[in-house]
Structure formats: structure tokens, C-alpha cells
N, C-alpha and C positions, 0 to 999 in steps of 0.2 A: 453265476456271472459276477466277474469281479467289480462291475463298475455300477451304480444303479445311481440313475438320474435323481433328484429330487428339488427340493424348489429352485425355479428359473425364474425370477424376475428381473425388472431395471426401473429404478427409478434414482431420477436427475436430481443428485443434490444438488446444490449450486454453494460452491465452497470459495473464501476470497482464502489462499495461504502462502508463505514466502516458498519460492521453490529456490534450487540454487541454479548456478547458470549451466552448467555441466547435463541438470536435465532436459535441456531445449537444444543440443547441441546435432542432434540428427539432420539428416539433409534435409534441403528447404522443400522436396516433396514427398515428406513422409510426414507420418503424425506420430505424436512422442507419446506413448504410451509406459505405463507402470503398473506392477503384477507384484503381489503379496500374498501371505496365504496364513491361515493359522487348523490347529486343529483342536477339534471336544471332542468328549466321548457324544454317541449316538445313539444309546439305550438299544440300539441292533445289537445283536449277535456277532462278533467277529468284525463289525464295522466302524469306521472315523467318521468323523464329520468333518470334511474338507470344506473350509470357505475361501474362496479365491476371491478377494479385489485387485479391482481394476479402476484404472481413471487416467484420463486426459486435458489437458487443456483445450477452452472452448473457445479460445482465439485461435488456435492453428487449424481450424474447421473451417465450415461455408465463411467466406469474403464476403459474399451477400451478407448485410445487414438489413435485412427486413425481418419482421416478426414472425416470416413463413416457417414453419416447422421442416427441420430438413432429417435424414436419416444417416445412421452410420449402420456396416452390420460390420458382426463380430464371431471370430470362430475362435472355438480352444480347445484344441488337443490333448487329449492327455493320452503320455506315451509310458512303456514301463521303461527301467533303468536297462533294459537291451535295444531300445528306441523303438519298440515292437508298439503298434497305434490299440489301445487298450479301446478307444472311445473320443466320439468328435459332437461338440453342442454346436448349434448355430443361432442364431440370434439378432433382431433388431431394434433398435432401440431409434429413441428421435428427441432431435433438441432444440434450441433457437437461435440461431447465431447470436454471437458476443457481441452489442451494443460499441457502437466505436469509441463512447466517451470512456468507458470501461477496462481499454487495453493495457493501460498503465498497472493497473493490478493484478491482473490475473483472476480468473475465473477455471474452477476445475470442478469437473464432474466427475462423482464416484457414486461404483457402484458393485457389488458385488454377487455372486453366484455363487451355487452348494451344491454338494455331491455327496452319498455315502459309498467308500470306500476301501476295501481293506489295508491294512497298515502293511507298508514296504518302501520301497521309494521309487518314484518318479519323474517324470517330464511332461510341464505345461508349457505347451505353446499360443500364444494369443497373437493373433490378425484381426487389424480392423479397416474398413474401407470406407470411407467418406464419400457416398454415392453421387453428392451435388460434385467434387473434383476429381473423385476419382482416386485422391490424394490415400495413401494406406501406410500401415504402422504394423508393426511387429516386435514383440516381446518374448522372452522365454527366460522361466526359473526353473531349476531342479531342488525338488523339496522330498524329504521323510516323512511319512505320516505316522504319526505314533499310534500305539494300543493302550487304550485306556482301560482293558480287564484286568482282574484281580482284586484281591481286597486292600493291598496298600493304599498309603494316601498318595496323591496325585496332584498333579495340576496340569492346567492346558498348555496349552501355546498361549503367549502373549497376542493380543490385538492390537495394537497401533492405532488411534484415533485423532479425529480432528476435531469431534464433537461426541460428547455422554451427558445424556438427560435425565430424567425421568419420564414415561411414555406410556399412556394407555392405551394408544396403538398397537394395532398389529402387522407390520410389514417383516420382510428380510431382514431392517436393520434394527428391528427390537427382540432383544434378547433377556426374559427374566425382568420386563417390565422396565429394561433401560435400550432408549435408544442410542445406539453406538453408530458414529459415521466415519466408514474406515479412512488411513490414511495410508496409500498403497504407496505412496513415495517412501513414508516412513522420516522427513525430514520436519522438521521445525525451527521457529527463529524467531522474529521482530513481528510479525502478524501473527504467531499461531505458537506464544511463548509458553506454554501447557503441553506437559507431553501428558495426555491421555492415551489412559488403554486400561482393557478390559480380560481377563481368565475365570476359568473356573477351577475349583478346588473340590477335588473326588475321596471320597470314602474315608469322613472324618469318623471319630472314635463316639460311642452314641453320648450324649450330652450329661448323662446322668453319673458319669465318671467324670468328666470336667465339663464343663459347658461353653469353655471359650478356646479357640485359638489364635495364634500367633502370627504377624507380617510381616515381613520387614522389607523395606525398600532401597534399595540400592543403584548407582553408577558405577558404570565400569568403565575405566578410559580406555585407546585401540589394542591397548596390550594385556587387555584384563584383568589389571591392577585395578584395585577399589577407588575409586576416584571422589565419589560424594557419597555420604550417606543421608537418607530423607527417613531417618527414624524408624520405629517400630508402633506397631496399632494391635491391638489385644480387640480382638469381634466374638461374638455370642454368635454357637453355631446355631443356623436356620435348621439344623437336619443333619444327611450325614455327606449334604455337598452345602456349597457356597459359591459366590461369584464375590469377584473383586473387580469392581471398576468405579475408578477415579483417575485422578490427575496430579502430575507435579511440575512445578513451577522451574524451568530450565532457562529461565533468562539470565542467569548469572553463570550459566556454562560458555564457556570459552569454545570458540567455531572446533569444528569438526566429528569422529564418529566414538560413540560409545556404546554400551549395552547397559540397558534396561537390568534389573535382576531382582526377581519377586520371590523370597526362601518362606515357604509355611513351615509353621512347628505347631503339632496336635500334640500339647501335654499329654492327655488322656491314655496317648499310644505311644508317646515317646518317638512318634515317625517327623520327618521334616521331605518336602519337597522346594522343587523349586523351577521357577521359567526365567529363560534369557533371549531377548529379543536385541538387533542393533538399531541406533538411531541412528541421524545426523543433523546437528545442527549448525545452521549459516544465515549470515546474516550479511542481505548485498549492500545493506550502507556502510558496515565495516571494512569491506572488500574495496567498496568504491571511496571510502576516507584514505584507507593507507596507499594506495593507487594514485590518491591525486598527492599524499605527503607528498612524494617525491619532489625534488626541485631540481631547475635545472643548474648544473653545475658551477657554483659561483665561488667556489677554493676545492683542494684537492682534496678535501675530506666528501665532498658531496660526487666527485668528478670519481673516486673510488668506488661510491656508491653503484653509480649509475653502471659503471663496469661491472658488477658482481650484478646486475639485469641483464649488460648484453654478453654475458660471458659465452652464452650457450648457444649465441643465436649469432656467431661471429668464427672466424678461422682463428685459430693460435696466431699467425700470421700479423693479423689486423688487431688483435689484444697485443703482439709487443710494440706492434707500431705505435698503438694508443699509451700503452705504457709509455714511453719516450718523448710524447708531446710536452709540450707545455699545457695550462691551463687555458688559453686560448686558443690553442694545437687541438687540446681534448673537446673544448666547445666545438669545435669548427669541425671535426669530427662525427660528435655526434649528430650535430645538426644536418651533413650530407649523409650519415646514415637513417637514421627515419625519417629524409624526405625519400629516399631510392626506394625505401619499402612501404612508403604512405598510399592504401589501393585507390584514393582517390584525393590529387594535388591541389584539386577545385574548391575544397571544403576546408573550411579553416581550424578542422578536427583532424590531428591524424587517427584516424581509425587503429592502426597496427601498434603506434605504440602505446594508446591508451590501454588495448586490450593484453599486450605484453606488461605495461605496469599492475597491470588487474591481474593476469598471472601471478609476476613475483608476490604481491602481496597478499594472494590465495595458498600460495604455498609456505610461505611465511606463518601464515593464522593456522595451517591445516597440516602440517607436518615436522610441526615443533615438536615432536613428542618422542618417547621414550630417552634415549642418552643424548639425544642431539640437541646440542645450545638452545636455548631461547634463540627468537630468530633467527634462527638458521635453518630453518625447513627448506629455504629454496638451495640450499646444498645438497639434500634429501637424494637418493633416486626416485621416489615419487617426487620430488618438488621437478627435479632438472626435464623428466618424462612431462608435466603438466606444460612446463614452461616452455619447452620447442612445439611440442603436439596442442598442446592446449586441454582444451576441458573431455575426458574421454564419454564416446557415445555411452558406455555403458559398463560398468563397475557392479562386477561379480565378488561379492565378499564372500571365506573361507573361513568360518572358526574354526576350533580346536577340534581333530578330530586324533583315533587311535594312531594312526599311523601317519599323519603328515602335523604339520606347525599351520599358523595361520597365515593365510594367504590371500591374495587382490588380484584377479585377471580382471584388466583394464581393455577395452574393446575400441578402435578408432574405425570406424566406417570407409573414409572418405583419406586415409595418409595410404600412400602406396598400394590402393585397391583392397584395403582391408587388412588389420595390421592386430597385434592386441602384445600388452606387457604383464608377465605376471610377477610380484611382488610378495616375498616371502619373512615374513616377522622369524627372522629366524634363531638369534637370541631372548625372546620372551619378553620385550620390552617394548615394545611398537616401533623398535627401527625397521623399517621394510626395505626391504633388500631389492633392486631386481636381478632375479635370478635365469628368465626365460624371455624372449621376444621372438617374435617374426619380421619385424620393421629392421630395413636394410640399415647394416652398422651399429645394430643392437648386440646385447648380448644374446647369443643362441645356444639352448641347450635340450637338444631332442630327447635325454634321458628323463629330464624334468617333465617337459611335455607328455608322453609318454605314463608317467606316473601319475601327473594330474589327472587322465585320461580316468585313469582304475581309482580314485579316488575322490571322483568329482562330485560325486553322488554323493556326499553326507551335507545334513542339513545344513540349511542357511538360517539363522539365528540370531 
């Protein structure tokens, strides 16, 4: 049998950390779940050790706030890469509703499941249903599982953490006498400025030939150019494996995604391996400072400004009109424009164009990168796609694989009955191009589709 069950527990961390807004962006009757996954060897035969996390927000659960214990159940699929159903866990778990003083921070519960299973690739689907509303969530990742046999050196997957201790406990989330509390988001920021995480390191060379090896830790910025380095660490092997888990300090990285990258080198054998995991990092008071910079137009340098925000979100038409005003032309202007789109007149917030300035300056912080200006990310076609659609439900990242470049299928729920953009790094430098869409007056290109199809399958990393 390919698939053999093995430890099922749950237990409710209770975690405060910054998430970005892009994760809570599903419709207001579903629950926002998040799925990550890593793999070790399993001292089986032929078998991985799949650890799957998962976690939710414990605000967007039971509205009852009493201390009644309420329930969610949870089902996850695991399919092969011909979408053929390999095996189905079911499961329930139970929590406390979030406290109303509490909303403002955020509260997230994680927890994670294991399985051994053979190395090939798959599909995990995850459903959950909040039995007090009824309210359900759904997630899916396709992942590789590696094979850890043979006698080279090795290393695992990376783990993503939000907490590593020390622990003489024994539950799911102690491993090798360190308790590790995953972080399925995989984001970090102004609450949770540590990027923890945890691997193992397989069939070092026996001690008596050298007795130490080598670490070196690394950033990679979205185009896989070195971006930071966090030095090198010389450790005395335990044996002839090891574990690595610690922490590095990411509050001096600049918003948006990178990769992780941990290279071993065993003198002894002269072998070197290595793991690459991505992150993301954001930070909503940076987002919500350059969002409020903005001013309203008081000479033609700010009144410029303000143009290059509604550029996208206006006809050709109505930009040369606005071109040709005066500066009291252009106030007057903009002012009957975000009151026409303000969803509610009654409140002395426009709602639409606060979240349109939080756009522009999301895409500004998050897509400056590779050749493209300093500030200039809201030029991007990731910026311009963020800034009409807004924050997408759900962002499929694409590293390097043999036969395609690195790429982003962007997923919108609720534009057009369901829409998605996919974004293709297609010079090496983290400009992402879009190359494919299904949203009406997108570009479309069914050869691309089609391809992605036959190569969707290689790891996420």
C-alpha cells in the first residue's frame, strides 16, 4: 500500500503573528486556511515522512464569544499527480472562540499531521467546516516528496517556524528534543521578526575522519540572486545525522518574497548539500504609512502623483481629460471621482480609496525588484494586476524547475466568477511578466495554460 497513516494528532497552539492582508482576502463565508508541508527520511524502507501543517485564524470561527468549546472537522486528501484519490484522513478537532478584546491582533491556530509515504509527487487537498456556522474553507498544494536513501550526504526540507525551543515533551510538535511550532503561512514581519526553521542532515562522514561540519545560511531575493548572507557555523557531528534548528533575525529585510537557503559541507567526504525553502515578508504598518503619505493634490507634482494611482482604475478618456485640467480642474476631479466609488457616502472614510492607496503602496514595497526602478513596482504587471483586482485569494509560487522559468498563478475567487493570472520571471531577474490569464481583457494564452498543466507538478520550495 502506497500510503500508511501514521501519527494523527491536534493540538491548538495559540499563536499571535503578523499575517498580510492578501491572506484574509476569501469570501466573507468561507474560512482562510493555509497548507505547507516538509519532508525527512523515516527509517522505513522505501518511505518519507510527510508532515503536513495547517492553521487558521481563530477570529474568522464561532461569533459566539463564550468560553464554550466549539468544533471544526477537517478532511485531506491526498491525490497522485493523475488526480487518482491515493487516501482520505478525517478528523476533529475543537477550540474557544477568540475573545472580542483580542481581534485587533490576530490569533492563529496550528497544527499539523504525518504520514509515511513513498517519494513521487502529489496532491493535498484540505476542507474544513466550522460546525457552529457551517462556515467551510478549502485549500490545496502540490508537493514532491523526496527519497532520502543512499549513502550521500543529504538534507531535509526546510520547516518554517514560528516557535523552536527546547522540550522534554513528547507531542507531534517535538522533534529531537526541540519543540518546533510550524508556520504554514510561511510569512513573517513586525510581530514574528525571526525567521525560524528547522532540517535534518543525513549520512555525515564518521567523526573520526573530521569531526565537524559546515553551514552556511543564506537569502535569496524573488529572482534567486543572493540577497543576504547570515554567515557560516562550523558544528561537531552528533553521529552520522544532525538537526539544524534555529533562527534568523529578518527585520532589516525589505517587504516581500525570498528563499531561505541552508548549503552543508562535510569536510570528511568532501560532499556538500543543501535546502531552499520561500518566505514572505510584510509588514501592515509599512503598507498603512506609505498609503496614508499620499496628499491630496496641492501643485502639479502631487496632482501627477495621484494620476499614476488612478491610472488603472480610469478610461484613456478621463486621463486626457485629467491631463488638461488645471490644478483646481484636477482637485475637482478627483474629488467627484472617489466620492462616485465611495461604497458607503455616510462614513467619513472612503473605504475604496483608502484601500486603492494601500494597493499602490503594496505594490511599490512588493515589486520593485529585479530591473524595475526603485519605486516603480506599481508599473509592474504584478503591481497593475494587484491594483485593479486587489489582493489575490491565493498565490501559487513556481521555482526553477527543468523545463520551465519561475512562475506565480495568482488565483481571484470572486472577479468574474473565478479568474487567475499567471506571471512568468522570464529573464532571471524577478521581473514577472504576465504571460496567461482568464479575466476578461487579460492577456490569453492557452499554449502557456496548457504547459503549465504538464509541469505543475514540480515542487514548491
Amino acid at each position: 500500500m502506497p500510503l500508511i497513516k501514521t501519527r494523527l494528532f491536534f493540538f491548538c497552539a495559540l499563536l499571535v503573528i503578523a499575517l498580510p492582508l492578501w491572506c484574509f482576502s476569501q469570501p466573507s463565508d468561507s474560512v482562510d486556511l493555509w497548507l505547507d508541508y516538509s519532508c525527512f527520511a523515516s527509517g522505513q524502507d522505501s518511505l518519507t515522512t510527510l508532515e503536513i501543517y495547517y492553521g487558521f485564524d481563530r477570529r474568522e470561527l464561532n461569533v459566539d464569544q463564550s468560553d464554550t468549546s466549539k468544533q471544526i472537522d477537517l478532511n485531506l486528501e491526498v491525490r497522485t499527480s493523475t488526480d487518482s484519490l491515493l487516501d482520505t484522513l478525517n478528523w476533529a478537532v475543537s477550540y474557544t472562540p477568540s475573545p472580542a478584546d483580542s481581534a485587533a491582533i490576530g490569533q492563529f491556530l496550528s497544527d499539523l499531521v504525518s504520514i509515511w509515504i513513498k517519494p513521487g509527487e502529489y496532491r493535498l487537498v484540505l476542507r474544513c467546516q466550522d460546525k457552529a456556522t457551517l462556515r467551510s474553507g478549502r485549500t490545496e498544494v502540490k508537493v514532491k516528496v523526496s527519497e532520502f536513501s543512499g549513502d550521500a550526504l543529504g538534507v531535509s526540507s526546510l520547516q518554517l517556524a514560528l516557535q523552536i525551543s527546547e522540550s522534554g515533551q513528547k507531542n507531534r510538535f517535538t522533534k529531537h528534543s526541540k519543540l518546533v511550532v510550524p508556520n504554514p503561512t510561511t510569512v513573517y514581519g513586525s510581530l514574528n521578526p525571526m525567521l525560524y526553521f528547522y532540517c535534518e542532515v543525513y549520512n555525515l562522514a564518521p567523526a573520526a575522519v573530521d569531526s565537524s561540519y559546515q553551514i552556511a545560511y543564506e537569502v535569496l531575493d524573488s529572482s534567486g540572486a543572493l540577497f543576504k548572507e547570515y554567515g557560516r557555523s562550523l558544528k561537531t557531528k552528533p553521529g552520522n545525522s544532525a538537526v539544524i534548528a534555529t533562527g534568523l533575525n529578518i527585520a532589516s529585510l525589505p517587504l516581500g518574497r525570498y528563499q531561505l537557503r541552508i548549503s552543508v559541507t562535510d569536510p570528511a567526504s568532501g560532499q556538500s548539500a543543501q535546502a531552499k525553502k520561500t518566505f514572505f515578508v510584510y509588514r501592515e504598518e509599512e503598507i498603512r504609512a506609505s498609503a496614508q503619505a499620499v496628499p491630496e493634490p496641492a501643485n502639479e507634482d502631487q496632482a501627477a502623483r495621484i494620476r499614476e494611482i488612478i491610472s488603472y482604475l480610469t478610461t484613456p478618456d478621463q486621463l486626457k481629460l485629467y491631463d488638461g485640467l488645471t490644478l483646481e480642474g484636477k482637485q475637482n476631479f478627483l474629488k467627484d471621482f472617489w466620492q462616485k466609488k465611495d461604497p458607503d457616502p455616510l462614513t467619513a472614510v472612503n473605504e475604496y480609496k483608502q484601500d486603492v492607496y494601500r494597493r499602490f503602496a503594496f505594490a511599490i514595497a512588493s515589486f520593485s525588484t529585479g530591473r524595475i526602478k526603485p519605486n516603480q513596482g506599481w508599473k509592474s504587471d504584478r503591481g497593475r494586476v494587484y491594483i485593479i483586482y486587489g489582493p489575490p485569494d491565493r498565490i501559487i509560487p513556481h521555482a526553477y524547475a527543468t523545463a520551465t522559468k519561475p512562475w506565480d498563478k495568482w488565483e481571484y475567487y470572486n472577479v468574474q466568477g473565478g479568474v487567475f493570472f499567471v506571471f512568468e520571471d522570464q529573464n532571471g531577474y524577478g521581473d514577472y511578466v504576465l504571460v496567461h490569464s482568464t479575466a476578461k481583457g487579460e492577456k490569453y494564452d492557452p499554449k502557456w495554460n496548457q504547459f503549465m498543466e504538464q509541469d505543475i507538478l514540480a515542487p514548491i520550495e
